[in-house]
N, CA, C and O atoms as a GROMACS GRO file, in nm:
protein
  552
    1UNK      N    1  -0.236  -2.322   1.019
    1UNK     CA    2  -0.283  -2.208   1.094
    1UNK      C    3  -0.357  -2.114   1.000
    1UNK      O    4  -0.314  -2.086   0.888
    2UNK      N    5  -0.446  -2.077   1.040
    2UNK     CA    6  -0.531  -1.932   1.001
    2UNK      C    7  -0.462  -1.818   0.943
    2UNK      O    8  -0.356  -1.771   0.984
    3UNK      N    9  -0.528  -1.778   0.847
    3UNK     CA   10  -0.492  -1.646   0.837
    3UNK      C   11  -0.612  -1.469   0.867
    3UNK      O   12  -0.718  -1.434   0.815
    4UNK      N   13  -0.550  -1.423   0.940
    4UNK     CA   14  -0.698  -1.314   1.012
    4UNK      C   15  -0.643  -1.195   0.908
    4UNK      O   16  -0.525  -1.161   0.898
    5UNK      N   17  -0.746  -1.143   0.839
    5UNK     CA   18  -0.717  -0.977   0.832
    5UNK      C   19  -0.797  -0.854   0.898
    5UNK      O   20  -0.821  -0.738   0.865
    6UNK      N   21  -0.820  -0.918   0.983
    6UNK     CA   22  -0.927  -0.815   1.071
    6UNK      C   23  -0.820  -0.658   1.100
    6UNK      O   24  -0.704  -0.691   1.078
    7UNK      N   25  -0.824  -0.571   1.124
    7UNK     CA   26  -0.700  -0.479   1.142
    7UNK      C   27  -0.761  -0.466   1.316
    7UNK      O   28  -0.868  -0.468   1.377
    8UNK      N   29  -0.607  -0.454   1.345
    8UNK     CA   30  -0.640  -0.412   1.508
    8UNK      C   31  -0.681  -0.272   1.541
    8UNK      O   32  -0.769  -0.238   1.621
    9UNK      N   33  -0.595  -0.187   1.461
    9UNK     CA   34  -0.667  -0.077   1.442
    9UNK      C   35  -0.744   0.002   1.315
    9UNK      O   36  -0.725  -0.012   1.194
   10UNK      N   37  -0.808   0.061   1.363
   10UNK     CA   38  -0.904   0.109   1.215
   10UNK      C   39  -0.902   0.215   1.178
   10UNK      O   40  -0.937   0.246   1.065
   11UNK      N   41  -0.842   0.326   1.299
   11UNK     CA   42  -0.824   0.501   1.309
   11UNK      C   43  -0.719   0.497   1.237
   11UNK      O   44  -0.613   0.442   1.266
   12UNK      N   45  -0.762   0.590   1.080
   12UNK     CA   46  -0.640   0.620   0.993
   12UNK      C   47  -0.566   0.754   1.019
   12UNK      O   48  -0.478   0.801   0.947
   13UNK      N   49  -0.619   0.814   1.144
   13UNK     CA   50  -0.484   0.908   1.226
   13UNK      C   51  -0.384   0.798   1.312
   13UNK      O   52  -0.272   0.836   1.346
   14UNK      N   53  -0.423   0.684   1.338
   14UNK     CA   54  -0.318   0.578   1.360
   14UNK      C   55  -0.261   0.538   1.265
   14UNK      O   56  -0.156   0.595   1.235
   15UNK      N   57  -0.294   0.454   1.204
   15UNK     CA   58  -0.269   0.380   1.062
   15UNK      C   59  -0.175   0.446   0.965
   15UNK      O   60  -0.089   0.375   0.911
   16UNK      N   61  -0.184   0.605   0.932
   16UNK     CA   62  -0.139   0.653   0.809
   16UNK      C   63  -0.006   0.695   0.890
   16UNK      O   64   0.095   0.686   0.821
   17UNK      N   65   0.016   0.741   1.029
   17UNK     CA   66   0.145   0.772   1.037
   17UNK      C   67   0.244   0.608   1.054
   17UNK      O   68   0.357   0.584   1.011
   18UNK      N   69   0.168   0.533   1.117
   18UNK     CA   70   0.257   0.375   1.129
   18UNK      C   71   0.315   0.323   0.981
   18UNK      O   72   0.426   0.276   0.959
   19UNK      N   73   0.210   0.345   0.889
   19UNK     CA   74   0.249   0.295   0.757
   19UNK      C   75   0.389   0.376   0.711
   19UNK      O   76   0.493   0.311   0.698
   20UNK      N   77   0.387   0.541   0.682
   20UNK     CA   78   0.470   0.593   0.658
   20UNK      C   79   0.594   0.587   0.758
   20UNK      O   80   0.702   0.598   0.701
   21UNK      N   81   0.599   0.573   0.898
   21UNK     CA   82   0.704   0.549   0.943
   21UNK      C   83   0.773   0.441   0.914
   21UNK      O   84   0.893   0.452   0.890
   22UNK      N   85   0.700   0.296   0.908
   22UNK     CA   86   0.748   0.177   0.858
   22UNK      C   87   0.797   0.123   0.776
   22UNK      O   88   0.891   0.045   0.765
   23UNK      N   89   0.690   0.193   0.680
   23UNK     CA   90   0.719   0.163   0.475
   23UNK      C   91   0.825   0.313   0.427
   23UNK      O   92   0.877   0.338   0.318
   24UNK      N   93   0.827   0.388   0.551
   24UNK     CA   94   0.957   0.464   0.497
   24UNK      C   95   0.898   0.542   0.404
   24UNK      O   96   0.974   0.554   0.307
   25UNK      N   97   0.737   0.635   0.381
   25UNK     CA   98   0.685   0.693   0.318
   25UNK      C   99   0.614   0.818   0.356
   25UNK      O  100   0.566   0.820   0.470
   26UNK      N  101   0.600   0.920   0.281
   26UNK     CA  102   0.531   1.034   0.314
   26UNK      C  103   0.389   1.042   0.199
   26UNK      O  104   0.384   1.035   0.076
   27UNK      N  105   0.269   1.062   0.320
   27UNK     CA  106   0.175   1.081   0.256
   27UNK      C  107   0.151   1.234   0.210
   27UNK      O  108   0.185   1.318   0.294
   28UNK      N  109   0.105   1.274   0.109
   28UNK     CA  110   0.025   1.412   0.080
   28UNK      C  111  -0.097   1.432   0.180
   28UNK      O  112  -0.166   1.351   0.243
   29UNK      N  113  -0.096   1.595   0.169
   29UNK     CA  114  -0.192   1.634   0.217
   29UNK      C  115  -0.314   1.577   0.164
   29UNK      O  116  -0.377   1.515   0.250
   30UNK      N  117  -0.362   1.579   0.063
   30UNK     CA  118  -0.422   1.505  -0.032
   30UNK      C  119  -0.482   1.384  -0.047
   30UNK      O  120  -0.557   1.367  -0.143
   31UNK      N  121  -0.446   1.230   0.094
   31UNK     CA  122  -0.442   1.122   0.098
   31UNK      C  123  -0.560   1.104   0.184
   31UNK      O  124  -0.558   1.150   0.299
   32UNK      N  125  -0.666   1.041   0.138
   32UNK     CA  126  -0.791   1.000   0.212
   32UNK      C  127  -0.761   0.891   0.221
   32UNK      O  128  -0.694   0.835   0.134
   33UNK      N  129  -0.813   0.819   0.351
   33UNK     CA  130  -0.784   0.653   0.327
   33UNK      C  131  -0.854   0.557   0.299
   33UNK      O  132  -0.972   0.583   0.319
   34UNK      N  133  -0.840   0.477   0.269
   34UNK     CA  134  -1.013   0.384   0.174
   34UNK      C  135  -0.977   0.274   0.243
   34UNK      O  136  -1.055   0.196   0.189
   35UNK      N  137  -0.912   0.202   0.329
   35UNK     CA  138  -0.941   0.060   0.399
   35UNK      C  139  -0.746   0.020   0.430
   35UNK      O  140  -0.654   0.081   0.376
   36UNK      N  141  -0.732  -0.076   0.513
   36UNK     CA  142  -0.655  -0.102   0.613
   36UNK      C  143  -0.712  -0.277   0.646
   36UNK      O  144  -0.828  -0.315   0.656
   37UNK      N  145  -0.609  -0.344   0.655
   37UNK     CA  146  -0.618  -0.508   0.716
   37UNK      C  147  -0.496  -0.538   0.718
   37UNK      O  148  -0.408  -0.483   0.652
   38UNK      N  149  -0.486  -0.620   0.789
   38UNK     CA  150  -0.330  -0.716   0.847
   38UNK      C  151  -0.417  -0.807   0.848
   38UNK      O  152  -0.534  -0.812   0.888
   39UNK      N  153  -0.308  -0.921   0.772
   39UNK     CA  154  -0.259  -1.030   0.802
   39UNK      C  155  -0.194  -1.088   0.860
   39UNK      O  156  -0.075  -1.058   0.851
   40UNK      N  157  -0.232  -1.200   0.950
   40UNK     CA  158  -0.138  -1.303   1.034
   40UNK      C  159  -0.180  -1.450   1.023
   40UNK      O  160  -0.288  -1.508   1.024
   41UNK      N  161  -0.090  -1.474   1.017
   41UNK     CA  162  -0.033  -1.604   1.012
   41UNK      C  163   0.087  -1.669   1.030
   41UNK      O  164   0.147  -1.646   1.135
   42UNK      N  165   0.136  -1.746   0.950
   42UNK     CA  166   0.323  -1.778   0.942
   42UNK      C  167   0.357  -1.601   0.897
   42UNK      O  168   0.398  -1.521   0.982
   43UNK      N  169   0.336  -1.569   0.780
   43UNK     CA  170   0.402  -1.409   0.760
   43UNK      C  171   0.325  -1.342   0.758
   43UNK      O  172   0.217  -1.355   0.701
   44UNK      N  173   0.368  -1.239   0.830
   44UNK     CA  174   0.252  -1.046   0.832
   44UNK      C  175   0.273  -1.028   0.736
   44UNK      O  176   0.367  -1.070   0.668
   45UNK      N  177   0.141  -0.925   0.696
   45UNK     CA  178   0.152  -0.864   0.602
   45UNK      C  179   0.001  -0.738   0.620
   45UNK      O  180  -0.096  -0.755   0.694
   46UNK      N  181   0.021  -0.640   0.544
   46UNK     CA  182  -0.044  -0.533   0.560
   46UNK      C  183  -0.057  -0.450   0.416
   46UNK      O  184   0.028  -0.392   0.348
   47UNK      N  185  -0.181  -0.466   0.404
   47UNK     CA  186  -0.292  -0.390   0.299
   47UNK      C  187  -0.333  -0.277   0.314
   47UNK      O  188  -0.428  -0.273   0.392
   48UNK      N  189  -0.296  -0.163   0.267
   48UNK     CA  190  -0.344  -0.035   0.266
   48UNK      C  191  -0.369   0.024   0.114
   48UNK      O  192  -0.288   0.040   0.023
   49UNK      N  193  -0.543   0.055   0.120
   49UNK     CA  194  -0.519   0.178   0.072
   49UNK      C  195  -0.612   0.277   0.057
   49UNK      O  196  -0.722   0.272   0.113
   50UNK      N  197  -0.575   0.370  -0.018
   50UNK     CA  198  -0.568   0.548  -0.016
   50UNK      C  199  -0.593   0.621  -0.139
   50UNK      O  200  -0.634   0.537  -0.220
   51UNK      N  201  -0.590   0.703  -0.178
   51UNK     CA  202  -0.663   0.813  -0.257
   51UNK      C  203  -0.558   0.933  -0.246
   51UNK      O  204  -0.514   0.974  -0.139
   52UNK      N  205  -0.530   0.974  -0.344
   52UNK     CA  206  -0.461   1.122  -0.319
   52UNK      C  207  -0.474   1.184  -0.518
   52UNK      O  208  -0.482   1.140  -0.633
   53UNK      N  209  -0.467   1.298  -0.448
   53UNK     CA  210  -0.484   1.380  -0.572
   53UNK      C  211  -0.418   1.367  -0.718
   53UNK      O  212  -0.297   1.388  -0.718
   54UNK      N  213  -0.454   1.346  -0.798
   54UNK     CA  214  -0.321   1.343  -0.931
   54UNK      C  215  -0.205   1.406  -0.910
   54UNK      O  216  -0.096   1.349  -0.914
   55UNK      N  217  -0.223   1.540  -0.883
   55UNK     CA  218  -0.098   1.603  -0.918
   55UNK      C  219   0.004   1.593  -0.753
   55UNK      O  220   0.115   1.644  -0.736
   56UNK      N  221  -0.076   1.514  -0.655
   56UNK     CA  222   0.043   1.498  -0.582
   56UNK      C  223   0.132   1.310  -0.612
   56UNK      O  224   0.229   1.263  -0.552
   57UNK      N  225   0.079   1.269  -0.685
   57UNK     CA  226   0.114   1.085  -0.727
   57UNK      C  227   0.307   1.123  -0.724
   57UNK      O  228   0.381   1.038  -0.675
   58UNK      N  229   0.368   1.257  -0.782
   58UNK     CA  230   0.486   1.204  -0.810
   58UNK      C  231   0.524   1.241  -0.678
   58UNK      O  232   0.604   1.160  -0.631
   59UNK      N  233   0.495   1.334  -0.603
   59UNK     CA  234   0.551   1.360  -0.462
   59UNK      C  235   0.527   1.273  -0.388
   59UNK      O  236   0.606   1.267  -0.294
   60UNK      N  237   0.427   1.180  -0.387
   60UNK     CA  238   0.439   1.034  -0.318
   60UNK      C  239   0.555   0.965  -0.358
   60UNK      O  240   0.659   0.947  -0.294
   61UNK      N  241   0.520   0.923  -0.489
   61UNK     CA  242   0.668   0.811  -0.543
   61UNK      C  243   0.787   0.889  -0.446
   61UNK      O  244   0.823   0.881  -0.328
   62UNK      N  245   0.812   0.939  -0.522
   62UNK     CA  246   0.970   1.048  -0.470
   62UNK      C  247   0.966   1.066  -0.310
   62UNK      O  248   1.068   1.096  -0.249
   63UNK      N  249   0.881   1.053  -0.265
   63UNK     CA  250   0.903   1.037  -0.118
   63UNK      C  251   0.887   0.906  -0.031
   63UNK      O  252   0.866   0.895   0.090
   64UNK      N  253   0.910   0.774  -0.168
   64UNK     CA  254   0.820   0.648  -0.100
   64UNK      C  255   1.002   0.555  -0.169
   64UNK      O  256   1.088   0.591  -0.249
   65UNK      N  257   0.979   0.416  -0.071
   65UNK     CA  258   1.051   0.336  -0.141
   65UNK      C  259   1.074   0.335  -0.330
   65UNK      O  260   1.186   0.338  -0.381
   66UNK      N  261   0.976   0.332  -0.393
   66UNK     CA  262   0.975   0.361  -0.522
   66UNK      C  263   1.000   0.458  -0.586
   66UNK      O  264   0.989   0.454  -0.709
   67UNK      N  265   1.036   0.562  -0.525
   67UNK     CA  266   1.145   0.596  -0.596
   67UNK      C  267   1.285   0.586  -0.648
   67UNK      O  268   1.386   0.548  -0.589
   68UNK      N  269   1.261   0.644  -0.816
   68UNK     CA  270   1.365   0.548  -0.890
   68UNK      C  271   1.339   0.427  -0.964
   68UNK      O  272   1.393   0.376  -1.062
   69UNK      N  273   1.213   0.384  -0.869
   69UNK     CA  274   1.202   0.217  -0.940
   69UNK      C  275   1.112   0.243  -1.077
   69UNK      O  276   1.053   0.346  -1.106
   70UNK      N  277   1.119   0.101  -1.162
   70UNK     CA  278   1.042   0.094  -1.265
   70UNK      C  279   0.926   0.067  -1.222
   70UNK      O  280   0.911  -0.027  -1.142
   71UNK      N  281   0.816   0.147  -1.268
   71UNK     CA  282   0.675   0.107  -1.251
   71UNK      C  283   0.569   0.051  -1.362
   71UNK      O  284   0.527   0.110  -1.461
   72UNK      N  285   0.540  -0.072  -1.320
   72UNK     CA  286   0.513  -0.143  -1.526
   72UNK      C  287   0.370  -0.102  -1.527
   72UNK      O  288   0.323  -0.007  -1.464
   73UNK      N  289   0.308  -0.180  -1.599
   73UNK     CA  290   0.165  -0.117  -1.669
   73UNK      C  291   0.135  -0.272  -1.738
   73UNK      O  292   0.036  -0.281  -1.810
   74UNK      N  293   0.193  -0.356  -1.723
   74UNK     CA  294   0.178  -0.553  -1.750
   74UNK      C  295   0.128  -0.604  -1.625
   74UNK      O  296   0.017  -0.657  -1.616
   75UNK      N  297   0.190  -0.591  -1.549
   75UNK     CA  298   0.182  -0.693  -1.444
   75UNK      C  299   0.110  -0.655  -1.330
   75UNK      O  300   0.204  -0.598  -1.275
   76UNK      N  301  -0.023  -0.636  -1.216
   76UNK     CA  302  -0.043  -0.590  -1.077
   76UNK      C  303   0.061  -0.609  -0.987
   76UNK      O  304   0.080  -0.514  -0.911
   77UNK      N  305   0.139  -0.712  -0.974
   77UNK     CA  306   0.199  -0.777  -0.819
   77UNK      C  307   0.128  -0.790  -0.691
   77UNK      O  308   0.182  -0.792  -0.580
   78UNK      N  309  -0.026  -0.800  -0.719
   78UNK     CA  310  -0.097  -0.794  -0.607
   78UNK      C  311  -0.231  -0.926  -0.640
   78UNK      O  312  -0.310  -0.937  -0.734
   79UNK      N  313  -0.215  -0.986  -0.552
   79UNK     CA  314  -0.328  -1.063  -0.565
   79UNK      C  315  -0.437  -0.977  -0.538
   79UNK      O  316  -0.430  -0.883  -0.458
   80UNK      N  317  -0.576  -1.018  -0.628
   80UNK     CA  318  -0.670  -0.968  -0.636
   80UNK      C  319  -0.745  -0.948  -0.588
   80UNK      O  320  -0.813  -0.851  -0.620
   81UNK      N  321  -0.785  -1.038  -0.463
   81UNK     CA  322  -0.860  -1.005  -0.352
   81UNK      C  323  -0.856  -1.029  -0.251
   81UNK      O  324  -0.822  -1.147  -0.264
   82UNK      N  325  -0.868  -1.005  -0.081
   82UNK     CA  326  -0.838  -1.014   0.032
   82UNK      C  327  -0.923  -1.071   0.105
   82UNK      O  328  -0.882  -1.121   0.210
   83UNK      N  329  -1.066  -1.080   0.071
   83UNK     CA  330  -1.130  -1.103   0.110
   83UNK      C  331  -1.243  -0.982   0.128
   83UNK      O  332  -1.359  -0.972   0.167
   84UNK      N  333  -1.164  -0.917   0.088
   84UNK     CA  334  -1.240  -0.732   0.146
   84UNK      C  335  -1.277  -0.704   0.021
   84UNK      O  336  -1.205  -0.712  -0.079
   85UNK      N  337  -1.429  -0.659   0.028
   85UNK     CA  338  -1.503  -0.560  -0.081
   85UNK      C  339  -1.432  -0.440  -0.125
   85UNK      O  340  -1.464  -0.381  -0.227
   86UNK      N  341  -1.366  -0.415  -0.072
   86UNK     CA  342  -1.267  -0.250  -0.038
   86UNK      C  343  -1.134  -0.273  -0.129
   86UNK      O  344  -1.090  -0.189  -0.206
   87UNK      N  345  -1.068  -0.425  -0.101
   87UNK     CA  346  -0.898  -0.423  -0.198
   87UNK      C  347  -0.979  -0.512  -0.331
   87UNK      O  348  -1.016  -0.630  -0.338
   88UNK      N  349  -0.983  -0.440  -0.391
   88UNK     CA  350  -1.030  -0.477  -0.527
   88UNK      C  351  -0.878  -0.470  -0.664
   88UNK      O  352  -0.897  -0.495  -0.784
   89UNK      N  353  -0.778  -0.442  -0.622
   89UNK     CA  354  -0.629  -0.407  -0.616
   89UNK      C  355  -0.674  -0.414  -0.813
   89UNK      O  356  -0.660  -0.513  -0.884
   90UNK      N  357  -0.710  -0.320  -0.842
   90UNK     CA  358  -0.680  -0.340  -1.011
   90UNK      C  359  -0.749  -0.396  -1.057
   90UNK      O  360  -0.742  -0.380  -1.179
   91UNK      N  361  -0.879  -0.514  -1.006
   91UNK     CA  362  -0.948  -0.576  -1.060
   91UNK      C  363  -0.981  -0.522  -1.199
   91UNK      O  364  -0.962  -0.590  -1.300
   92UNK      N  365  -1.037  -0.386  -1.202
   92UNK     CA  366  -1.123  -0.410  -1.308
   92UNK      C  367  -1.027  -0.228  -1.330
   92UNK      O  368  -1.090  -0.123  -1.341
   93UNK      N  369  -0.942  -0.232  -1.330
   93UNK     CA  370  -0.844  -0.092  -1.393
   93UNK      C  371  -0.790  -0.120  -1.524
   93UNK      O  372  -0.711  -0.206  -1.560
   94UNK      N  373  -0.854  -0.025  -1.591
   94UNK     CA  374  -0.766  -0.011  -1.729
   94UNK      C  375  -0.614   0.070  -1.733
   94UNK      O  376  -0.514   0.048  -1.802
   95UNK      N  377  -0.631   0.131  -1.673
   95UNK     CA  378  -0.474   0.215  -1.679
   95UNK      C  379  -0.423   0.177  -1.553
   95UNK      O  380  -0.511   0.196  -1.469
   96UNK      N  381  -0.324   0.134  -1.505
   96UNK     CA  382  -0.237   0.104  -1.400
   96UNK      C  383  -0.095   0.143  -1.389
   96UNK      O  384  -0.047   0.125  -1.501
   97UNK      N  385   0.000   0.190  -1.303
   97UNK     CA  386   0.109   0.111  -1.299
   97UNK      C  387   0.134   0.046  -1.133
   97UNK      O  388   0.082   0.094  -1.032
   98UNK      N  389   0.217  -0.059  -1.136
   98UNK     CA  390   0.248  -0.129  -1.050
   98UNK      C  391   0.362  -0.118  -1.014
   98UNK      O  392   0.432  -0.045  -1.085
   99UNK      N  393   0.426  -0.184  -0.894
   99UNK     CA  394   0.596  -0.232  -0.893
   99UNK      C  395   0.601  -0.314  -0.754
   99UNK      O  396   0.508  -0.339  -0.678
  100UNK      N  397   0.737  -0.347  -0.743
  100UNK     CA  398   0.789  -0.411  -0.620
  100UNK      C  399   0.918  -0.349  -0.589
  100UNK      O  400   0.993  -0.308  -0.678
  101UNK      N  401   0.943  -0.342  -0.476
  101UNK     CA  402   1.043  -0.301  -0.428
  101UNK      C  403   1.041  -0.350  -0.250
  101UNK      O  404   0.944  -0.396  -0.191
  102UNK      N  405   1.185  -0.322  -0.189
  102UNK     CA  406   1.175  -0.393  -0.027
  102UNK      C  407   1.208  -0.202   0.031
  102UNK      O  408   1.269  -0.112  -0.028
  103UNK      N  409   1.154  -0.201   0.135
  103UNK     CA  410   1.166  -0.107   0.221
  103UNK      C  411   1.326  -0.122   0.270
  103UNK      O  412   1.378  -0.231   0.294
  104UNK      N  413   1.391   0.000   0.279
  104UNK     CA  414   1.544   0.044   0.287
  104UNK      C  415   1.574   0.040   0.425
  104UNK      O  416   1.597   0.144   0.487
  105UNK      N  417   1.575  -0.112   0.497
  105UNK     CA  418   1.620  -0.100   0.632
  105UNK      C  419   1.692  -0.197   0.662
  105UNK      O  420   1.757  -0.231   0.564
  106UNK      N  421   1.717  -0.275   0.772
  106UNK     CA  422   1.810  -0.374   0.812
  106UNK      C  423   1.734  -0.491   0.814
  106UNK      O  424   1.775  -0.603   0.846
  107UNK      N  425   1.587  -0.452   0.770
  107UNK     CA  426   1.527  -0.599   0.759
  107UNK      C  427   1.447  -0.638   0.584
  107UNK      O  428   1.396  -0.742   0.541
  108UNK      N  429   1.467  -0.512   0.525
  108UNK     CA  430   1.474  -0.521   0.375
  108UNK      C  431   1.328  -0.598   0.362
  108UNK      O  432   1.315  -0.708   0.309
  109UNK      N  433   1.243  -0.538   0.406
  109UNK     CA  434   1.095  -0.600   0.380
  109UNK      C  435   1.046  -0.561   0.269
  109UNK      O  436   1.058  -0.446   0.224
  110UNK      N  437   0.972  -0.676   0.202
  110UNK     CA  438   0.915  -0.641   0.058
  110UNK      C  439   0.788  -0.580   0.058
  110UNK      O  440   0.704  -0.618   0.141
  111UNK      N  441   0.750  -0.455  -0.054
  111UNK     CA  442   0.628  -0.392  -0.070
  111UNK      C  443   0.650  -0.435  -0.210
  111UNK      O  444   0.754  -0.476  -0.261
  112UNK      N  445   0.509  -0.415  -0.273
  112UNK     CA  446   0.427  -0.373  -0.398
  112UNK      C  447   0.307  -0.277  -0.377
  112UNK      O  448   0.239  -0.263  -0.276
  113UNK      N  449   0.298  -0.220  -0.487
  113UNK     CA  450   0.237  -0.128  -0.507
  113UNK      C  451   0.145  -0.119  -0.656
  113UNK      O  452   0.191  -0.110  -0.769
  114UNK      N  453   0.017  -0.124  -0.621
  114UNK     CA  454  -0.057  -0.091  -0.744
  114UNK      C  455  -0.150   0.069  -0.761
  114UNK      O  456  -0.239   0.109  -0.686
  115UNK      N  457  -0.106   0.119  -0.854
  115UNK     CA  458  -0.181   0.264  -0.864
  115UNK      C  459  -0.266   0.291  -0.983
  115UNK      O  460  -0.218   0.309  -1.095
  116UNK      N  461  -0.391   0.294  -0.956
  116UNK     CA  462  -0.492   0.271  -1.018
  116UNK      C  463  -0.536   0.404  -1.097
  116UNK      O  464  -0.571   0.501  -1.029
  117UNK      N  465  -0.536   0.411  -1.199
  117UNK     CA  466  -0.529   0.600  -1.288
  117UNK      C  467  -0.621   0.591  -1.363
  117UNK      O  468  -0.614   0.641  -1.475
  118UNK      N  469  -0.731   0.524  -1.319
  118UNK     CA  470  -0.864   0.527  -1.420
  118UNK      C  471  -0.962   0.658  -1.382
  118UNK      O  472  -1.051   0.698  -1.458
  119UNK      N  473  -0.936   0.706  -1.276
  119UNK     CA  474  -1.049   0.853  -1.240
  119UNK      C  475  -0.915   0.948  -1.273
  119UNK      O  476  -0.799   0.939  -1.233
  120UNK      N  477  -0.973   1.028  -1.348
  120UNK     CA  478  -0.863   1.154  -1.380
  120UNK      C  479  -0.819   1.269  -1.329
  120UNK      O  480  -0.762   1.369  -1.374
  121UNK      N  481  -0.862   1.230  -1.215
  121UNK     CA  482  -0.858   1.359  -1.113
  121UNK      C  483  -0.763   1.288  -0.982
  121UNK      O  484  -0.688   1.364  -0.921
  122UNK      N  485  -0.766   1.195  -0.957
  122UNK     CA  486  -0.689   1.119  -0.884
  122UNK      C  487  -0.629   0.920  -0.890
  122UNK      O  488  -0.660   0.811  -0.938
  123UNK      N  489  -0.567   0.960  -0.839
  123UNK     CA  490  -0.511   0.796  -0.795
  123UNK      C  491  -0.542   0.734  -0.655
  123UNK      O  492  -0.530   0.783  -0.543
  124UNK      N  493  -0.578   0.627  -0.692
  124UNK     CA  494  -0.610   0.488  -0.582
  124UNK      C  495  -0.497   0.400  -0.562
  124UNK      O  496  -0.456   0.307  -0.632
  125UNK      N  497  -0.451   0.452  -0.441
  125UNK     CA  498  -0.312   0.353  -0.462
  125UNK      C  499  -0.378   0.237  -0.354
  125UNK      O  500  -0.466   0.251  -0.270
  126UNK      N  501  -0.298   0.117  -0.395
  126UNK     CA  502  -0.276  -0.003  -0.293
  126UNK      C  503  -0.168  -0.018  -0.254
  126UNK      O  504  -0.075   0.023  -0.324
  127UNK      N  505  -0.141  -0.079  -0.133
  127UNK     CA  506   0.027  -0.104  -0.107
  127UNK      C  507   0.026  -0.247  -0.036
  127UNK      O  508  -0.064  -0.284   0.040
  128UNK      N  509   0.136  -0.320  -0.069
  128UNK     CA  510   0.054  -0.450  -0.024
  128UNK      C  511   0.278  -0.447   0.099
  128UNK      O  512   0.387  -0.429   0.045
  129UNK      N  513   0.255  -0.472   0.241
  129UNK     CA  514   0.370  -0.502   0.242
  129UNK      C  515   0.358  -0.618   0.371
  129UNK      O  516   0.275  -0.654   0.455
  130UNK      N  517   0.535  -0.662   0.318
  130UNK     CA  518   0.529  -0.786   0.407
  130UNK      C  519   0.668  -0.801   0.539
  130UNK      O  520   0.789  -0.803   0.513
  131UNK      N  521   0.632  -0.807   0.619
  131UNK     CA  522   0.768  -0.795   0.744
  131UNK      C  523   0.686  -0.785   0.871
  131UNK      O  524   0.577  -0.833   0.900
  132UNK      N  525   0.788  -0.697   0.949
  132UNK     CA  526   0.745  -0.691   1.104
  132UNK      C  527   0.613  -0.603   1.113
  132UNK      O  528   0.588  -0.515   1.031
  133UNK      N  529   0.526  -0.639   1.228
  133UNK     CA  530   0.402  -0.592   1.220
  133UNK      C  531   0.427  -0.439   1.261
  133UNK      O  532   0.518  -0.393   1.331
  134UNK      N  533   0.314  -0.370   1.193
  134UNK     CA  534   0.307  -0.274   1.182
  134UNK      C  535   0.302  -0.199   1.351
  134UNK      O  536   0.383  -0.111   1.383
  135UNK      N  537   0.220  -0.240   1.424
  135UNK     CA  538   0.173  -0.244   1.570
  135UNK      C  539   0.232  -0.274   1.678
  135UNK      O  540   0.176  -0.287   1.787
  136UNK      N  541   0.403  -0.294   1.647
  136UNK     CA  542   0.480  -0.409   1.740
  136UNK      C  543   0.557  -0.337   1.757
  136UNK      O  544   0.579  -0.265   1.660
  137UNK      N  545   0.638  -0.311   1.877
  137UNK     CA  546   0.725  -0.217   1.945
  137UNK      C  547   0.851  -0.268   1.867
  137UNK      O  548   0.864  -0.391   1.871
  138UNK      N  549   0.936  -0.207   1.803
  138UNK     CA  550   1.076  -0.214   1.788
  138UNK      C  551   1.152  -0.351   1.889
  138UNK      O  552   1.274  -0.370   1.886
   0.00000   0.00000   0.00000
């Protein structure tokens, strides 16, 4: 079977509250969004990402699954490309950190996260996660 990442929806006044309700995260005021796709196939999965100011990066963590977690500066945890001109996930970043962690619920779905700190004024985060679709009624 196929895999589609077309996103069903594209309005990131949709998108940014589904993500944070789901992935169990609060965005900053601060968070522009730079691109959105789902995957389907055998497993969902959902690509986001976003932009937010430097000095709000730790009030994200601290308000996101990752907080607490180790965030390395070796490894992405993200494959490199989606197919999309847009998830370029670290390709070509000199300063990074990354991590993995599962969202804190009864279905313990796995995210990663790559945050890209090469413009000094802000961060490019990616979030790569995998579980129940984002779009799907409880």
């Amino acid at each position: 079977m196929g895999c589609s990442r077309k996103p069903v929806i594209s309005d990131p006044n949709i998108i940014l509250p589904k993500c944070a309700q789901r992935m169990q995260m609060k965005f900053p005021p601060s968070t522009r969004f730079l691109g959105f796709a789902e995957g389907t196939g055998q497993d969902y999965s959902a690509r986001l990402k976003f932009e937010i100011d430097i000095d709000d990066l730790e009030f994200f963590i601290r308000n996101s699954p990752f907080a607490g977690k180790e965030l390395r500066t070796d490894r992405t945890y993200m494959s490199l490309s989606a197919g999309k001109k847009w998830w370029t996930a670290g390709n070509n970043s000199k300063t990074y950190k990354s991590g993995f962690t599962r969202v804190p619920s009864r279905y313990s779905e796995p995210m990663a996260i790559l945050i890209d700190l090469d413009k000094p004024e802000k961060a490019v985060i990616y979030l790569k996660y995998r579980g129940r679709p984002l779009f799907q009624d409880e």
